[in-house]
Steps between C-alpha positions, in 0.01 A plus 500: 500500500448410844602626858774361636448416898723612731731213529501452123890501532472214747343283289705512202805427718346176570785186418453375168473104533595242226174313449653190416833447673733232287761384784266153528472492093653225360848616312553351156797305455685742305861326486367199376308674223858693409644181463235300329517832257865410414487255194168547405385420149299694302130325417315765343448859413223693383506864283245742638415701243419889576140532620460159508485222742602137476450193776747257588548189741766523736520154723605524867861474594610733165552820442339809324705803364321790373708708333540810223710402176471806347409770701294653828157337527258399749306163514205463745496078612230296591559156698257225529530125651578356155246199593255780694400866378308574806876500686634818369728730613413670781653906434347638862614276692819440330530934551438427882740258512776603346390890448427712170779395295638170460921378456678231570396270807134580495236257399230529280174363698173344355122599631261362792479230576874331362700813603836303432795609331477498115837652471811631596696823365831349438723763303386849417751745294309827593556412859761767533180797424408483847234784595557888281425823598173438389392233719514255199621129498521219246297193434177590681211352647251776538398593146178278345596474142335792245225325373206661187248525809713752677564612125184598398395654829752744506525559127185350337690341203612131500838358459541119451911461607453622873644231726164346620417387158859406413477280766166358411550441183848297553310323819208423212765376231610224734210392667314493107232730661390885367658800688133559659454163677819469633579912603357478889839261540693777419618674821716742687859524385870499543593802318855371425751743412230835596636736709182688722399615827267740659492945500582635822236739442176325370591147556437447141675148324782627262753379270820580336740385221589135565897531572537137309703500231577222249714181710270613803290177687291393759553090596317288750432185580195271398393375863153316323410391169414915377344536204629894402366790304687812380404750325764759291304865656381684248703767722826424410688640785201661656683838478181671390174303461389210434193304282576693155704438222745801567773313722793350348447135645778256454414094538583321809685147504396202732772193559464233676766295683514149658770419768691234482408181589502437943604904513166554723581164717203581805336734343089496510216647347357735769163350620142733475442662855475288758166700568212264661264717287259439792426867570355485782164566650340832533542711803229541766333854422526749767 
């Protein structure tokens, strides 16, 4: 340990200051997606199976629900540009946005250099959790995704179903390409339904029984072409470890819904960042 100075209390009492402030951030137009949402027709769903992954295309102007038919489970998503995997979603900047955990209104952002809306939170039935005497929230964007790297490290075995390999398998399946050449697409995740946070004491990344039950659902709103990736944790609820067989995992369900016709009258794609990408020229060295 070291010393504190003398005016160690002084500088912890210095302001704590939102890095990025959203008053000048663009609000989604939430009323018109509540009323596009009314008459909307089922196009597709998809069965994740537990410990498994699946992909699926969801156009721009429809909407995704993820939800649990049978009972508490977490999925960790992937989003990519359907027509572009380089523009992926973007989970630290979307946290810095919008904070830790994500509900309805925020936005899920893609990377440098597009940095654009890929989608809007439109309906969340876990809303009501809020923040528990633990410090833990639902739907989070600070967690990676347990992955056999982080696997074997810590435990020296190997275990195929973690979410990384879920992921890159499904991602593989509909590209027509091996796990292995198409994994370093695979990325940072919305941990949809997970409910985590941080210790008070060491600071450490924890997590807690999912409070999803069957019915529960997260919706949003397809702002680009996404091509989307879920994988069923091999988890479960995350109420007590993950990467192992021992969890009782449940599948998740995917639907897919298409407005009715003229119910988004106005409505746009978002642009990529209007960014000149020009950088700049390097300072004078002093």
């Amino acid at each position: 340990m070291s010393t504190a100075p003398p005016d160690a209390a002084d500088r912890r009492a210095a302001p704590a200051v939102i890095c990025y402030p959203t008053e000048t951030l663009p609000a989604p137009p939430l009323a018109l997606y509540a009323s596009a949402r009314i008459g909307a027709v089922e196009q597709a769903r998809h069965i994740i199976p537990p410990r498994e992954a699946r992909a699926f295309e969801l156009p721009a102007g429809h909407f995704c629900r993820i939800s649990c038919p049978e009972g508490s489970q977490v999925g960790d998503l992937n989003l990519f540009a359907a027509r572009n995997l380089s523009e992926r979603f973007f989970s630290g900047k979307t946290r810095a946005l919008h904070g830790s955990h994500v509900t309805t209104g925020a936005r899920l952002w893609s990377c440098l250099p597009w940095l654009r809306p890929m989608a809007t939170i439109t309906a969340d039935s876990l809303a009501w959790y809020g923040v528990d005497a633990d410090g833990g929230r639902v739907h989070d964007v600070i967690g990676t995704r347990c992955d056999p790297y982080t696997h074997t490290l810590l435990s020296g075995g190997e275990y195929h179903q973690c979410c990384h390999s879920n992921l890159a398998r499904a991602l593989g399946a509909h590209l027509g390409h091996p796990a292995q050449e198409v994994e370093h697409h695979v990325h940072d995740v919305l941990n949809v339904f997970m409910c985590t946070g941080f210790t008070r004491d060491t600071g450490q990344y924890f997590m807690k029984a999912s409070p999803a039950r069957a019915g529960d659902y997260l919706e949003f709103f397809a702002e680009i072409d996404l091509l989307g990736v879920l994988s069923a944790c091999p988890g479960g609820d995350c109420g007590a470890e993950h990467s192992s067989d021992a969890a009782l995992c449940h599948p998740l369900e995917v639907t897919i819904l298409c407005p009715p016709a003229g119910a988004l009258a106005g409505w746009e794609s978002p642009a990529p960042s209007g960014y000149s990408r020009q950088h700049g020229a390097p300072r004078t060295a002093y």
